[in-house]
C-alpha positions as CSV (number, residue, x, y, z in Angstrom):
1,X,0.0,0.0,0.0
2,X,1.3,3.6,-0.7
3,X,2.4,5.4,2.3
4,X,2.5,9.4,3.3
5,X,5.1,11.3,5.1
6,X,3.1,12.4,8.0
7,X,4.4,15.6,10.0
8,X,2.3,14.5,13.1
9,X,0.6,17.4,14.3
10,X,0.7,17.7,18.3
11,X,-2.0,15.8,19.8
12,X,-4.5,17.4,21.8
13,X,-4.5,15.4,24.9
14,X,-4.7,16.0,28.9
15,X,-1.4,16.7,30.5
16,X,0.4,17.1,33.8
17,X,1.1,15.1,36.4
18,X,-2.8,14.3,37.3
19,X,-3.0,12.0,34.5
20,X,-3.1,8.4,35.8
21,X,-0.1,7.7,33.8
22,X,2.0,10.4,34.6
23,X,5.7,9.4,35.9
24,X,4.7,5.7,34.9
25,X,6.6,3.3,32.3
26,X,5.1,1.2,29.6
27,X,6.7,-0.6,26.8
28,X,5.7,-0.9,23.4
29,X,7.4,-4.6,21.7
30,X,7.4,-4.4,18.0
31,X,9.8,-5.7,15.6
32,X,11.3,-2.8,13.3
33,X,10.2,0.6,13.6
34,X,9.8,0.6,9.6
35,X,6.9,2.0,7.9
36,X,3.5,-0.2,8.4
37,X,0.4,0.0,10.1
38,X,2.1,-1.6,13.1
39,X,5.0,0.7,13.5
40,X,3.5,3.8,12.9
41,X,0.5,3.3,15.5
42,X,3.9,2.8,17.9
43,X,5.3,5.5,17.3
44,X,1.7,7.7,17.7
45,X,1.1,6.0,21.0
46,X,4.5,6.8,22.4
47,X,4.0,10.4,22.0
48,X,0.2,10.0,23.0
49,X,2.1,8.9,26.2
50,X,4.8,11.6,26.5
51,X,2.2,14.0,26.2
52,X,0.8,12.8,29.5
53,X,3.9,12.3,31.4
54,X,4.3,8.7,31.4
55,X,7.8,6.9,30.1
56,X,7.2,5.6,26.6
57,X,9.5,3.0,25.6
58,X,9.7,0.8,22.9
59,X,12.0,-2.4,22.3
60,X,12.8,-3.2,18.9
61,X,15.6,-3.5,16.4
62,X,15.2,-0.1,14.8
63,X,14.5,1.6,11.6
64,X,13.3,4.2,9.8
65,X,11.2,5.7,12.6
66,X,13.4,5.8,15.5
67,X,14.4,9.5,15.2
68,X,11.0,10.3,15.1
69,X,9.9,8.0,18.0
70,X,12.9,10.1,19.8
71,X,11.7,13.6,18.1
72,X,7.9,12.9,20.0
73,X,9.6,12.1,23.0
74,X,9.5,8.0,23.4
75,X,12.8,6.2,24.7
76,X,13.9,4.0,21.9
77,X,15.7,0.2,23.3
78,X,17.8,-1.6,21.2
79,X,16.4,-5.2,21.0
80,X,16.4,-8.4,18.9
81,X,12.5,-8.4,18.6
82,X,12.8,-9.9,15.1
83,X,13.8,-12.8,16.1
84,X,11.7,-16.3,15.8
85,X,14.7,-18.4,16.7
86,X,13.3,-20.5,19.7
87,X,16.3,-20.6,21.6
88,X,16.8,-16.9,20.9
89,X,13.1,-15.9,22.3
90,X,14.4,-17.7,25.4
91,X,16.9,-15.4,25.8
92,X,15.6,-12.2,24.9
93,X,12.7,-13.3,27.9
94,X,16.0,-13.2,29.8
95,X,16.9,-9.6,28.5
96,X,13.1,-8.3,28.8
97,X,12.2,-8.7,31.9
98,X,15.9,-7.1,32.8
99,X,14.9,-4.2,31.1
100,X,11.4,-3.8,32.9
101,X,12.9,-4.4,36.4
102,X,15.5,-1.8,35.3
103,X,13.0,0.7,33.9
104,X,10.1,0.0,36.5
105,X,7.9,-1.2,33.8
106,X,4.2,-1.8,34.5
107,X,2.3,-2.3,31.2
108,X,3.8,-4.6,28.5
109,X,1.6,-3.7,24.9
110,X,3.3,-6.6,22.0
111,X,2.3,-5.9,18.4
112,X,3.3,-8.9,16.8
113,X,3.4,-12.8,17.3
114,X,7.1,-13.7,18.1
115,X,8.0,-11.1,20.5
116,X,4.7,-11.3,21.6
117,X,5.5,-14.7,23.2
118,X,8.5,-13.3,24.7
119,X,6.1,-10.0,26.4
120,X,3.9,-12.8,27.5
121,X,6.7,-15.0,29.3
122,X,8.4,-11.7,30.5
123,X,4.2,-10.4,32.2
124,X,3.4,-13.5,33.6
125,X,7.2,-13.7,35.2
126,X,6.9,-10.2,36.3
127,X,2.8,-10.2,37.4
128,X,2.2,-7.1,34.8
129,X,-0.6,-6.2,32.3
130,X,0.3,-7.9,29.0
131,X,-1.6,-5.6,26.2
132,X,-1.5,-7.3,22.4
133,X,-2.9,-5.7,18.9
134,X,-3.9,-7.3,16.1
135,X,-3.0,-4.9,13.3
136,X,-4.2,-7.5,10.7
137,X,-5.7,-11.2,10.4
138,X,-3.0,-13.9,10.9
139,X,-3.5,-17.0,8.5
140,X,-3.5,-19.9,9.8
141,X,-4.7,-23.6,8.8
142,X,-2.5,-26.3,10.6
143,X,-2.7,-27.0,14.5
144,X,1.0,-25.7,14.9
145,X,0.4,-22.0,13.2
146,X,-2.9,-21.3,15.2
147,X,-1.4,-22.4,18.5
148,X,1.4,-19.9,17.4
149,X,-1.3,-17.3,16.2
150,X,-3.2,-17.8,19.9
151,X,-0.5,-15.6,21.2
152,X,-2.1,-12.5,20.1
153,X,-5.2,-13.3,21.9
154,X,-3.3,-14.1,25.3
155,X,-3.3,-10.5,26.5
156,X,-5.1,-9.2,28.9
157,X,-6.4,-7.0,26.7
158,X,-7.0,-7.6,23.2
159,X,-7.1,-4.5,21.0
160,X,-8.1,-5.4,17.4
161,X,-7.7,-2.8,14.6
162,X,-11.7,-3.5,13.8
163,X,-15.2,-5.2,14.8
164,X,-14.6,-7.7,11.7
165,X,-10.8,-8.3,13.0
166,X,-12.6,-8.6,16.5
167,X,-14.8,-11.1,14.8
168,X,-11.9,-13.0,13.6
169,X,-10.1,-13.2,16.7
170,X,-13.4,-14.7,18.6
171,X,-14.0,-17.1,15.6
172,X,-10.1,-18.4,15.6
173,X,-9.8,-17.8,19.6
174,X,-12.0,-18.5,21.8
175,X,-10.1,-17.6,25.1
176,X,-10.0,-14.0,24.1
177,X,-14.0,-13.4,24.8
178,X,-14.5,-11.1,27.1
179,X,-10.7,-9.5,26.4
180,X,-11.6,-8.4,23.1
181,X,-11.3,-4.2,22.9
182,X,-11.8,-2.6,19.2
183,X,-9.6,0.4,18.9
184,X,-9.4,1.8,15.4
185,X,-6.8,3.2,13.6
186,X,-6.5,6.9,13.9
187,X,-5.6,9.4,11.0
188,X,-4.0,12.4,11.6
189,X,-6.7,15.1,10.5
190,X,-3.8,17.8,10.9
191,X,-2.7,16.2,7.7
192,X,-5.6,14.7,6.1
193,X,-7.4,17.6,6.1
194,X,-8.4,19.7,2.2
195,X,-7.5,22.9,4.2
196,X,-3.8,21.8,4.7
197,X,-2.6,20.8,1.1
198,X,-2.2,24.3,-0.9
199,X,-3.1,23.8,-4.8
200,X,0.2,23.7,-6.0
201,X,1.3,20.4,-4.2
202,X,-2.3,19.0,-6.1
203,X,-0.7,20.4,-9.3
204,X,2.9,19.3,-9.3
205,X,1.2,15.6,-8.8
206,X,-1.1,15.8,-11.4
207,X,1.7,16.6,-13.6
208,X,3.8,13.9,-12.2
209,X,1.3,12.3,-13.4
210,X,0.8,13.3,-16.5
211,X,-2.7,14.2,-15.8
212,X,-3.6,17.4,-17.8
213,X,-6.0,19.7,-16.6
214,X,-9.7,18.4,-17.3
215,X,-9.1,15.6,-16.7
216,X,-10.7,13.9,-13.3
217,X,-9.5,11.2,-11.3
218,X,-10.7,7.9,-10.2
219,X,-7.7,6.1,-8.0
220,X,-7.0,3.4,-6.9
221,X,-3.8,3.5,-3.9
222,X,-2.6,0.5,-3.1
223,X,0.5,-2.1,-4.1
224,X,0.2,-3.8,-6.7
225,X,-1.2,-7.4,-6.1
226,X,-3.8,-8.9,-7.4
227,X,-6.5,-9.1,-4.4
228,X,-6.2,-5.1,-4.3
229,X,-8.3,-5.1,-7.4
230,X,-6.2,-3.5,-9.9
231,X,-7.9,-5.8,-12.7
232,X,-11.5,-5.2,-11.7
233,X,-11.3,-1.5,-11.9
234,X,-9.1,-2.0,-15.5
235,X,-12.3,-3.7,-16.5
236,X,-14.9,-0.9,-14.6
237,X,-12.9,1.9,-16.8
238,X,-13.7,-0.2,-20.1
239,X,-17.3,-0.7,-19.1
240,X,-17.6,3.6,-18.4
241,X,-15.6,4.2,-21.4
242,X,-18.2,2.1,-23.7
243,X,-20.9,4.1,-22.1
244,X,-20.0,7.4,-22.9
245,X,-17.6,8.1,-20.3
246,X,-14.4,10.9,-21.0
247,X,-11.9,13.1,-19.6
248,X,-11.7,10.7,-16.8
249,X,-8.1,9.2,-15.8
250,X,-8.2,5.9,-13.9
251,X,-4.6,5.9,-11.7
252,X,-3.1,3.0,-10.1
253,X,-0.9,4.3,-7.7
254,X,1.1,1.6,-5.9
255,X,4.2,0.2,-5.3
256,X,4.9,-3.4,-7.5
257,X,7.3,-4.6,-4.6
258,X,8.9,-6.9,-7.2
259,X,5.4,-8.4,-8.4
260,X,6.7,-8.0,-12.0
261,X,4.4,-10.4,-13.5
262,X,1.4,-9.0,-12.4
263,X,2.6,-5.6,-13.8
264,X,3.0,-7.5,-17.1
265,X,-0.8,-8.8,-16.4
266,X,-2.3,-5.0,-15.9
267,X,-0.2,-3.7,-18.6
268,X,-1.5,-6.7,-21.2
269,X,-5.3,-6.1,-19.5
270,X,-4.8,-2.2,-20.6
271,X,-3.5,-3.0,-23.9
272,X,-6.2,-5.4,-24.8
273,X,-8.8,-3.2,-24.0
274,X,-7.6,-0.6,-25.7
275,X,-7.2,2.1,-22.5
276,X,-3.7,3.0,-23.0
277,X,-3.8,7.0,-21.4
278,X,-7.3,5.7,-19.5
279,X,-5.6,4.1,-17.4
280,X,-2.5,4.7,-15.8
281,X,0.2,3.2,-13.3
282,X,2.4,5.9,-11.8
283,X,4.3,3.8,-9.1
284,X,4.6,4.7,-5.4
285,X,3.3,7.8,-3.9
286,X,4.8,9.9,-1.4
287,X,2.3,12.4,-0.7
288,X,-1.3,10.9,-0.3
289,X,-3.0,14.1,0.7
290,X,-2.3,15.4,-2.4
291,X,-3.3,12.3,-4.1
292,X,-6.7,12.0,-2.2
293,X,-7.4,15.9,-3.2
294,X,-6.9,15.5,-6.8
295,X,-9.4,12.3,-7.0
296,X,-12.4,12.8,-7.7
297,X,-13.2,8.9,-6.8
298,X,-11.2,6.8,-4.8
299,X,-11.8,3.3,-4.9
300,X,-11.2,0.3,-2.9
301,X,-12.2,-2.6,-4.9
302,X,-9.9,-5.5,-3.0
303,X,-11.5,-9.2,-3.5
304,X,-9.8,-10.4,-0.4
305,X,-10.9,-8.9,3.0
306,X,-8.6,-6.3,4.8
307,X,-8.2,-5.9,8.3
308,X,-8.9,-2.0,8.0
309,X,-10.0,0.5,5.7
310,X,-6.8,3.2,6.2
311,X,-7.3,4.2,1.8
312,X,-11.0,4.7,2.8
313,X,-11.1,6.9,5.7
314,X,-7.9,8.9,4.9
315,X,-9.9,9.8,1.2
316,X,-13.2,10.5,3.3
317,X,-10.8,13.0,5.9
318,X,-10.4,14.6,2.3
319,X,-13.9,15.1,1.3
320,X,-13.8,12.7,-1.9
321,X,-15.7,10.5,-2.7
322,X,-15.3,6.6,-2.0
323,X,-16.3,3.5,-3.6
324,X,-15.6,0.4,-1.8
325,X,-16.2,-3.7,-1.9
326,X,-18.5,-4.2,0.7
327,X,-15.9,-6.9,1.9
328,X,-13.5,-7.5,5.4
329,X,-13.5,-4.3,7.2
330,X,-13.4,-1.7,5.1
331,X,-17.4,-1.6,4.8
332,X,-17.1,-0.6,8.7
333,X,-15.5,2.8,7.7
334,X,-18.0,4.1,5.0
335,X,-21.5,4.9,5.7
336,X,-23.8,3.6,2.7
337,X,-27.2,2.4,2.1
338,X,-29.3,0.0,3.0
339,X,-27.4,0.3,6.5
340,X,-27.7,4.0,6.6
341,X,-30.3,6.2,5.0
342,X,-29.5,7.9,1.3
343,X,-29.2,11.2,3.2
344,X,-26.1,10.0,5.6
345,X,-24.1,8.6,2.7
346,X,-20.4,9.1,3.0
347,X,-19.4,6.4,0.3
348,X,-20.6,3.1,-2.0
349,X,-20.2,-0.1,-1.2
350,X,-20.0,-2.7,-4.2
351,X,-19.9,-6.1,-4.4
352,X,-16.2,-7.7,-4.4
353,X,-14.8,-8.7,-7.7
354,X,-18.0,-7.4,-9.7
355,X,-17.2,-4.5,-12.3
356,X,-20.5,-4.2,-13.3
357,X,-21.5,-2.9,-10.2
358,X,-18.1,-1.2,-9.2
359,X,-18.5,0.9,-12.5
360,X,-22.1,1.7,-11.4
361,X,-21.1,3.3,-8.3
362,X,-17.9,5.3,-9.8
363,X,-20.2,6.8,-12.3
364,X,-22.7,7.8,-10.0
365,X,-20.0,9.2,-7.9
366,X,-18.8,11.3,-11.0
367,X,-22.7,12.3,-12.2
368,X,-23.6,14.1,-8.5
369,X,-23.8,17.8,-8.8
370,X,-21.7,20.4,-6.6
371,X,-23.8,20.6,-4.0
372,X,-24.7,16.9,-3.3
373,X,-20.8,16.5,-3.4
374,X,-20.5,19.3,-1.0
375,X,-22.6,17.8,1.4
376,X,-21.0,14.8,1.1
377,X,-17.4,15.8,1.7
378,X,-18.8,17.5,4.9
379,X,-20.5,14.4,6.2
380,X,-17.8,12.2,5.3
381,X,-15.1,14.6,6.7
382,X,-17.5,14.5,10.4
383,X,-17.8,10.7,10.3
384,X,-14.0,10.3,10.3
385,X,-13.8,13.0,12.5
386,X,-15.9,11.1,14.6
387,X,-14.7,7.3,14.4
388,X,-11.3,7.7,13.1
389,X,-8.9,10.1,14.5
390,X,-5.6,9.8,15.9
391,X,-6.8,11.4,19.1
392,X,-9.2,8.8,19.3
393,X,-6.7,5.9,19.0
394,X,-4.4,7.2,21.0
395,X,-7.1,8.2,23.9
396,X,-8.6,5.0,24.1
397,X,-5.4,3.0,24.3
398,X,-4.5,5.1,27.2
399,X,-8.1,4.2,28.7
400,X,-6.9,0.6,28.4
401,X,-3.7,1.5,30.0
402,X,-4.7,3.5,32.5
403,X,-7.9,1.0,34.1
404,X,-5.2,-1.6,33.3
405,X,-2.5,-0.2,36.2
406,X,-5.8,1.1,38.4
407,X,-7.6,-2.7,37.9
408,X,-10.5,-0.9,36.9
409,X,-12.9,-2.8,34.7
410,X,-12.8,-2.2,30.7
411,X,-15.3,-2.1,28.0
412,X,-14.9,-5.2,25.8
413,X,-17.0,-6.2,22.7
414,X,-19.2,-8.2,25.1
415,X,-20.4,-4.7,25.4
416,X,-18.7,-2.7,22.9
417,X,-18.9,-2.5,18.7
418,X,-21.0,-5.4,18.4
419,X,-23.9,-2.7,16.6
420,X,-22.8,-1.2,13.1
421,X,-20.9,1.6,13.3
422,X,-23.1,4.5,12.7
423,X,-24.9,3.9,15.0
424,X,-22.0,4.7,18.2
C-alpha cells in the first residue's frame, strides 16, 4: 500500500502530572520501527504517552522511525524483537524482563506474534498487564500456526484494529472473549485535512502524473497485487468508457514490490482493451493528501478482505468520494445504504470482484452535482472526524492503560462494537 510522510501534528490530549499515567513506564514490543500499520501506530502511541507524562518505551531492532519515536519524546531500546529463533526468544525473555525491572515497567503492549510470546513470558514472570494488537488477520490452517497465532489473543487486553478483525479473533480464539477491545486506527486530521494541502502540491502531482488539466481522477492506492483489485477496476474503466464516459483518468498508484508479473498482467489487461492513457500506473506515492485531493473517486475494490479501511477513511478526511467492496472491514469505515439512509451517505459499497457494479457506483459518484458532493465531503469529513482520529486511537489505548495499572474494569466487545458503526 502507498504510504505518506506524516508531520504528526501535536496531539491534543490531557497533560500534567494528574493523568493516571503520569511518571509511569510502559513498553511498546514491535519488531522494526519501519513504515507499516504496526510501527507507525507505535510511534503515535509513544507520543500520545509523552504527552501525559508517562515513560514511553519501545524495544525493537530499529528503523526508519526511530528519530522520530525520539523527536515525539518515546525512549527507543535496542532489542532483537525480530527474532523467531526459539532458543533466541528464550533469551531475549532473559533480557526483557531485565529491562522492565531496570526501567520499573508496568504495562507490557506486544504488536506482533514472536516477541509477543517473549512479552507474555516476560508479564506473567513479572505479574504485569500484557496488552496485544492485532493490526491484521493472521492465516492460519495447521494446529502448529494457530497455537502460534493464539498468542495475540493471550493478553489481557486484546485491541483489534476493527469489529470484523474482532470477529476474527473470537471465531479463531475462543479464550480472548470477554478481552476483546476494538480500537481503530486513527488518521492524523492535521494532515488529512483539504484545508492543509495548498493547490500547488495537487498540481505538481497531477503533472507527475501526467494528468492534464480536465481531466478527473478515479484512484486506486494501493500495491500492486492482485487481491487489491487493480484488474477489476481496469475492466470498470472499459465498461464507463463504452458508455459514454471521457476526460476521466483511472490511476493505479502503488508500489509493485517486485510483483513483475502482475505488472505485465495489468499492462496486457490495458492494452487489450484498448485504455492506454485511461488508465494509468504511476508507481509509489509519497504524498497521499495530495493524491486523495486531486481524485475525484477513490476506490477500494480488493476481492480479499482487509483488516482496516486506512485508503478509505484517509480519502473521506479529504472530502472525496469513495467506492468500496462491501468486503472485510473496510465496509465498517463508509457509511452507505441500506445500512444507513440515502441522506447519511459518506461512500458506495459494491460487491467484491464485480465491475458491473463497481462501474455503477464510480459513475454515480462522478454524475452528483456540486452541492450533493459538498454535502458529502462535509458528512464524510464528520464521520471520520468522529470514528477515526488519531486522538481517538491514542485516547482510548491510554483508557486501556490506565484501568489496566488502576484494575478498573474495561469495555470489551461483550459490550462494545457489536452494533454497526453509525450507530456509536
Amino acid at each position: 500500500m502507498t504510504q505518506s510522510t506524516r508531520a504528526g501534528a501535536p496531539l491534543i490530549l490531557p497533560t500534567g502530572t494528574n493523568h493516571p499515567l503520569a511518571g509511569r513506564a510502559i513498553l511498546q514490543i514491535v519488531p522494526e520501527l519501519e513504515a507499516g500499520g504496526a510501527e507507525r501506530t507505535t510511534v503515535d502511541i509513544a507520543a500520545g504517552l509523552a504527552a501525559v507524562g508517562a515513560r514511553a518505551l519501545v524495544a525493537t531492532e530499529g528503523g526508519r522511525l526511530v528519530g522520530e519515536l525520539q523527536a515525539k519524546g518515546g525512549v527507543w531500546i535496542p532489542f532483537p524483537a525480530r527474532t523467531k529463533n526459539p532458543l533466541a526468544m528464550a533469551l531475549n525473555v532473559r533480557r526483557l524482563i531485565r529491562i522492565c525491572l531496570n526501567d520499573g515497567v508496568e504495562i507490557l503492549h506486544a504488536r506482533s506474534r514472536a516477541p509477543a510470546w517473549v512479552a507474555l513470558a516476560a508479564a506473567r514472570t513479572l505479574k504485569i498487564p500484557l496488552v496485544t494488537t492485532y493490526h491484521g488477520s493472521y492465516a492460519g490452517r495447521s494446529a502448529v500456526k494457530v497455537m502460534y497465532n493464539s498468542v495475540m489473543a493471550r493478553g489481557d487486553v486484546v485491541i483489534a484494529n476493527s469489529i470484523y478483525t474482532a470477529d476474527l479473533i473470537r471465531a479463531a480464539h475462543p479464550i480472548a472473549n470477554g478481552r476483546i477491545r476494538v480500537v481503530y486506527r486513527g488518521t492524523d486530521l492535521a494532515q488529512y485535512s483539504a484545508s492543509a494541502v495548498p493547490p500547488d502540491r495537487v498540481e505538481a502531482l497531477r503533472k507527475a502524473w501526467g494528468i492534464p488539466p480536465h481531466e478527473r481522477i478515479v484512484l486506486l492506492a494501493g500495491r500492486l497485487t492482485g487481491w487489491k483489485g487493480q484488474t477489476v477496476l481496469i475492466d470498470a474503466a472499459r465498461k464507463l468508457v463504452d458508455l459514454g464516459l471521457r476526460d476521466v483518468a483511472f490511476v493505479l498508484a502503488g508500489d509493485h514490490q517486485g510483483r513483475d508479473g502482475y505488472v505485465r498482467e495489468l499492462d496486457q489487461q490495458i492494452e487489450r482493451l484498448g485504455l492506454k492513457g485511461v488508465v494509468r500506473r504511476v508507481g509509489h506515492c509519497v504524498d497521499m493528501p495530495a493524491a486523495f485531493l486531486a481524485a475525484s473517486v477513490v476506490t477500494v475494490p480488493s476481492t480479499e478482505p482487509e483488516a482496516f479501511g486506512r485508503v478509505a477513511v484517509e480519502a473521506q478526511a479529504m472530502g472525496t468520494c469513495v467506492v468500496v467492496a462491501d468486503l472485510g472491514a473496510v465496509p465498517e469505515t463508509v457509511l452507505s445504504p441500506p445500512q444507513v439512509p440515502a441522506s447519511e451517505r459518506t461512500g458506495w459499497h459494491v460487491p467484491p470482484g464485480n465491475a458491473d457494479t463497481l462501474a455503477n457506483a464510480i459513475g454515480e459518484a462522478l454524475n452528483m452535482g456540486a452541492t450533493a458532493l459538498q454535502g458529502m465531503a462535509v458528512r464524510a469529513r464528520r464521520h471520520v472526524e468522529r470514528n477515526f482520529s488519531l486522538e481517538s486511537m491514542v485516547n482510548e489505548t491510554l483508557d486501556i492503560y490506565s484501568a489496566l495499572i488502576e484494575r478498573k474494569p474495561l469495555e470489551t466487545t461483550d459490550t462494545f462494537a457489536s452494533d454497526s458503526l453509525h450507530k456509536r
